[in-house]
C-alpha positions in Angstrom: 0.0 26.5 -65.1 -4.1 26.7 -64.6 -4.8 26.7 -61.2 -7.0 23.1 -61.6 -3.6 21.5 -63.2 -2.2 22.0 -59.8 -5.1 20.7 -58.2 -5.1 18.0 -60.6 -1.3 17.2 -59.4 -1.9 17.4 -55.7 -4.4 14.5 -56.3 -2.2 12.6 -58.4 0.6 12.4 -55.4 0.8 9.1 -53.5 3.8 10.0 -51.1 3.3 12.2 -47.6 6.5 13.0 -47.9 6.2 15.3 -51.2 3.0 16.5 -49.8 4.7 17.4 -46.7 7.6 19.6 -48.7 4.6 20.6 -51.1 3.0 21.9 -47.8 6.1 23.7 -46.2 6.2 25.4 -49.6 3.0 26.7 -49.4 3.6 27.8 -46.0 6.6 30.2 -46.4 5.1 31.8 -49.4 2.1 32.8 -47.7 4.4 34.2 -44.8 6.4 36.3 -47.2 3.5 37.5 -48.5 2.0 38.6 -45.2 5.1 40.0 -44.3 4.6 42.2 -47.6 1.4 43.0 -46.9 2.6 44.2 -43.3 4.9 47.1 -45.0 1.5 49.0 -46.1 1.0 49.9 -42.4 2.4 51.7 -40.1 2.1 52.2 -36.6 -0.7 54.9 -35.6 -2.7 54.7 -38.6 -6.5 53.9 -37.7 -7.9 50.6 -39.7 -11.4 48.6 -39.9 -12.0 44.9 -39.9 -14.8 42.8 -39.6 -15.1 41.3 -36.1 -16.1 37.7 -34.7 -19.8 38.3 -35.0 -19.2 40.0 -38.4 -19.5 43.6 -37.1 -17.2 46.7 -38.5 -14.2 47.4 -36.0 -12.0 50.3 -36.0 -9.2 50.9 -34.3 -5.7 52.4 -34.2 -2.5 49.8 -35.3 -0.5 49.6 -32.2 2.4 47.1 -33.2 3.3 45.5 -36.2 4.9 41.6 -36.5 6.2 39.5 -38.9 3.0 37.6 -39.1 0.5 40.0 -37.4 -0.8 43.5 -36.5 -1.7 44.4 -33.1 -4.7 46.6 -33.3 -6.5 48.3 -30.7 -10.0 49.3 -30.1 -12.0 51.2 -27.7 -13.1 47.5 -25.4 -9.8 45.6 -26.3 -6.5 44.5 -28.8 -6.4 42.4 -31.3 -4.0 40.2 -33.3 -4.9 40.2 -36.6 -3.6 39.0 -39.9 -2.6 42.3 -42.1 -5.2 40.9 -45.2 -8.1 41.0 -42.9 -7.1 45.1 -42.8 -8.6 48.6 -44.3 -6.8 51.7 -43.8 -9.8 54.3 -42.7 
């Protein structure tokens, strides 16, 4: 299925109700794959990201979650999402 046929659909679909499940669907599969995402770091390992005001950050990985990865630099942590992440 092209990725405008399910656009297409989503249109089409005149009950909240199935764009509600439709929604929770979407949901869990992007949590599974951040969660997969999250195995490709580990704890210790020094990563960049670009910051609020679009600069380069780099710090070390501090915790990792189920959703997120606690990160911190030399002026504070952060929470980020593991897709936002570079290994150094």
């Amino acid at each position: 299925m092209e990725k405008q046929d399910v656009v297409n659909y989503l249109w089409s679909i005149k009950d909240r109700t199935e764009i509600k499940e439709l929604w929770d669907i979407l949901k869990r599969r992007n949590r599974q794959i951040e969660e997969q995402l999250t195995v490709n770091f580990n704890v210790g390992e020094q990563v960049k990201f670009k910051g609020r005001y679009g600069n380069i950050e780099t710090g070390k990985i501090i915790q990792i979650n189920n959703k997120t990865i606690s990160v911190k630099t030399e002026t504070t942590s952060w929470r980020i999402s593991p897709s936002l992440l570079e290994k150094c």
